[in-house]
N, C-alpha and C positions, 0 to 999 in steps of 0.2 A: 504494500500500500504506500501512495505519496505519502513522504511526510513533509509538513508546514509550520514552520516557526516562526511567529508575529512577534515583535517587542515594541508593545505599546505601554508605557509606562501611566501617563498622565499628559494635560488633565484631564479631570472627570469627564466635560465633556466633552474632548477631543478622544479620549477611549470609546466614549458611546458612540458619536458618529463612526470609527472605525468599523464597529459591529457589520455594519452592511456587504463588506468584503468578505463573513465567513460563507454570505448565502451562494459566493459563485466559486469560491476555493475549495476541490473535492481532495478528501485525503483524513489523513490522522493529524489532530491541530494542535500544536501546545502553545500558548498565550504567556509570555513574561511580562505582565506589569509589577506597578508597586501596591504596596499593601492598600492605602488610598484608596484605589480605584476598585480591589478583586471582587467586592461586596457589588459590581455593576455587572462583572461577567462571569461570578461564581453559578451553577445548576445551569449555564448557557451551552442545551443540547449539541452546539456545536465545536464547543470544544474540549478535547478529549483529555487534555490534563492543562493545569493553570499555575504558573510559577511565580510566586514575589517576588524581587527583587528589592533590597535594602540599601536604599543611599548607593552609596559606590559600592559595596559588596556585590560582584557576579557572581551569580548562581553558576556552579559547574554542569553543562550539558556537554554529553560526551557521546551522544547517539550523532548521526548522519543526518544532515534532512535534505532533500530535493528543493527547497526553497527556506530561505530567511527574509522576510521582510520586517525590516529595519528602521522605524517610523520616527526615532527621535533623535535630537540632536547634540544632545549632552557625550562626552566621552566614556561616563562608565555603560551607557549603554551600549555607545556605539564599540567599544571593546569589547563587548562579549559578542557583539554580533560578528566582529573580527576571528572570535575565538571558536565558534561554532563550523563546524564541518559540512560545508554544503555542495551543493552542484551550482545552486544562483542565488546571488546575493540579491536584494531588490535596497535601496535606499542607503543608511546613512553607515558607516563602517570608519574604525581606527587606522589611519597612515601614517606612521613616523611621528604619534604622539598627536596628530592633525584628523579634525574629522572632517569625513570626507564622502562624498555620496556616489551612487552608481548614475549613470547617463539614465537608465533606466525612470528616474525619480527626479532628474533633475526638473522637471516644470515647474516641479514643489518646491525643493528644498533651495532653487535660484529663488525664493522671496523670501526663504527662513535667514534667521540669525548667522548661519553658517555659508551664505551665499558664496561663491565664486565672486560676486559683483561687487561684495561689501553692502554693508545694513543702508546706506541711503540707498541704492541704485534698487535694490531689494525692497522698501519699504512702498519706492514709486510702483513698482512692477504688480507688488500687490494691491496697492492703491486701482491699480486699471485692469486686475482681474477680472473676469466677470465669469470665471469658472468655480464650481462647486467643487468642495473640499473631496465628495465621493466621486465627481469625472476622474481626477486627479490621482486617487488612491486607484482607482480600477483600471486608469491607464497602466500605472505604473504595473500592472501584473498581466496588461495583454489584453484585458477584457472590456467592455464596454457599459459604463454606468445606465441602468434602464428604470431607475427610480427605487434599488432595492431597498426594503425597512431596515430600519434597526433592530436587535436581538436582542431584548431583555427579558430576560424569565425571574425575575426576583418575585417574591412570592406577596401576593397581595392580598390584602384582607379588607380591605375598605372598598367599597359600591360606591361608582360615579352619582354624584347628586345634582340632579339637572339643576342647571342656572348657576351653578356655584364657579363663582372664580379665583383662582390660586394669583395671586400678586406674589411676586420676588424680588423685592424694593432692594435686593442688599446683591454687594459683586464681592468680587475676593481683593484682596491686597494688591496684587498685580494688576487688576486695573479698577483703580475708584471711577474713574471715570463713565461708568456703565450707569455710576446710577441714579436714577433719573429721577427729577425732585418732584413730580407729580402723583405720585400715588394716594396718599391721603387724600385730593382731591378726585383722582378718580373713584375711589371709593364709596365718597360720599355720591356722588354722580349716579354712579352702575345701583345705589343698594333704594335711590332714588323711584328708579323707574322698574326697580321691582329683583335684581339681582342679587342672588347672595355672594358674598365676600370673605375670603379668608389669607390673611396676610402670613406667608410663612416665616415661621421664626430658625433657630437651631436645634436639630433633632440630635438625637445622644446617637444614634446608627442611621448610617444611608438608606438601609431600607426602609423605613422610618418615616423621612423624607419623601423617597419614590411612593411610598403609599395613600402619602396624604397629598400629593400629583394626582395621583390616581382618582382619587374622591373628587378632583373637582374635573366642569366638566370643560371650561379654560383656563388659559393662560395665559397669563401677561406678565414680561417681564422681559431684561435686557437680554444681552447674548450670553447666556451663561448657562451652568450646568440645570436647571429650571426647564428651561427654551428647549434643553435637547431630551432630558426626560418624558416633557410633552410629547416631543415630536414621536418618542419611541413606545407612549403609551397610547397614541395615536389623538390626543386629544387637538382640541381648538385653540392655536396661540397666534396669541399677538406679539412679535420681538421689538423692543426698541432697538435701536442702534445707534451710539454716540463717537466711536470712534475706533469701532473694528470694521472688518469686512462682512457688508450683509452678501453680498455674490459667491462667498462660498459657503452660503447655509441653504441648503434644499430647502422646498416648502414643503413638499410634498402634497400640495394640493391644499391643506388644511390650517399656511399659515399667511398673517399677513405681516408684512415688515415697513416699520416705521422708522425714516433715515431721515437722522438728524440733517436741518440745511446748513451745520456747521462739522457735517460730519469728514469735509477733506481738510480741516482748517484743523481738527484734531487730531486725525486719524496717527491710530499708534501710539498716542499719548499715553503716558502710565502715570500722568499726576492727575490733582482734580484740580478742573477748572469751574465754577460755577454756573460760567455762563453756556457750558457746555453739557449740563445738567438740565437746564431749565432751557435751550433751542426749540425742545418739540410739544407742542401746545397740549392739553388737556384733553382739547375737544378731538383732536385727531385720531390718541388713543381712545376715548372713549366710541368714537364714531367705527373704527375698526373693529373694534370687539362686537356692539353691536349688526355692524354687516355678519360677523362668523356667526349671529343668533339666528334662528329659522324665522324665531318669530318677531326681530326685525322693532326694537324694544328702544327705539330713537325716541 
């Protein structure tokens, strides 16, 4: 049997969006992320064993594989993927202390940190991408991105409750910039005309989290691990976007994206800027959400 070895480490949601490559990759899978993320692809029928990985500590893999695909750019990962026995390497790999990626993946990793071009020439190129993160990841292994889901089987216990909507007011440290000062007002807005509301806080386990996604029956909130849970529990979201890339995020049919008019004037930005919090109006978001309702709740 092929065997297939992914090293996707983080983030959360750059993990989930990978999930879509297991539906076209046939063979035996093993999965190295870090501890972080294994609670998103732990009981994921499609792969057959799932490996941590701790800070710089590489796990020792001493089996063969027919394929490594190599998704990040840090050296302790890109060293074990250097260190693994294959026939095709796919993406990022250790050189002379240097990491360095395969022609195979360069469309991607020519915008990442590690570019050939250097971080400005890289930041523009993503700036004017208008490809999705899954064309990208499906080129790189030969195949053709056709709209596949995400794979999450984490286990749920909460029933979707119509009209209920999940806000995720909060971003990570890495980028304050996401997040966007309207919520309380939309709140008041949506619970107005008849919606229920639930602001999420911090859950003690991921699953946790993913359950109380689940219970509602949208979404709204920036581009972050929220936005891709949705997408992968198939619900109704609304993304904001302040200063990442909305063109590599699939809709899937079921989302809308609201881009800031100050969104090339930040983009990439990892400070907070306030007026880049407050660029995208109230009513916009609220009028989007309302389109995703059937029953049209303006």
């Amino acid at each position: 049997m092929r065997r297939i070895l992914i090293i996707k480490l983080g983030a959360l949601g750059d993990v989930l969006r990978t999930t879509p490559l297991l539906r076209v990759l046939k063979g035996e899978i093993t999965w190295v992320t870090s501890e972080e993320s294994a609670p998103l692809l732990a009981g994921n029928r499609y792969i057959n064993r799932l490996i941590c990985m701790k800070g710089a500590d590489t796990p020792r893999i001493k089996e063969r594989f027919n394929l490594v695909v190599s998704l990040e750019d840090d050296p302790a990962a890109a060293a074990l993927a250097s260190s693994v026995k294959t026939h095709e390497l796919v993406g990022a790999y250790l050189d002379n202390s240097r990491v360095r990626y395969s022609a195979s993946a360069r469309e991607w990793f020519d915008m990442s940190l590690i570019s050939r071009f250097g971080k400005e020439k890289a930041d523009g190129m993503k700036m004017n991408n208008r490809r999705t993160y899954q064309d990208f990841l499906f080129s790189m292994v030969g195949r053709r991105f056709q709209g596949e889901e995400y794979v999450l089987n984490t286990p749920l216990t909460k029933c979707q409750v119509p009209g209920l909507v999940g806000l995720e007011s909060r971003a990570g440290a890495v980028w304050p910039m996401k997040r966007w000062s309207g919520y309380e007002r939309l709140a008041a807005r949506l619970e107005e005309v008849g919606f229920k509301v639930k602001l999420f806080r911090q859950y003690e386990r991921l699953t946790d989290y993913v359950d109380e996604i689940n219970e509602c029956e949208y979404i709204v909130g920036g581009d972050t691990l929220a936005m891709h849970i949705g997408l992968a529990l198939r619900k109704k979201v609304v993304a904001i976007f302040t200063c990442t890339s909305p063109y590599e995020i699939y809709d899937y049919q079921r989302m809308i994206k609201i881009i800031s008019p100050l969104w090339k004037k930040y983009f990439y930005r990892r400070d907070f800027v306030p007026e880049a919090a407050e660029a995208i109006s109230v009513d916009s978001v609220f009028e989007a959400l309302c389109s995703l309702s059937k029953s049209k709740r303006i």
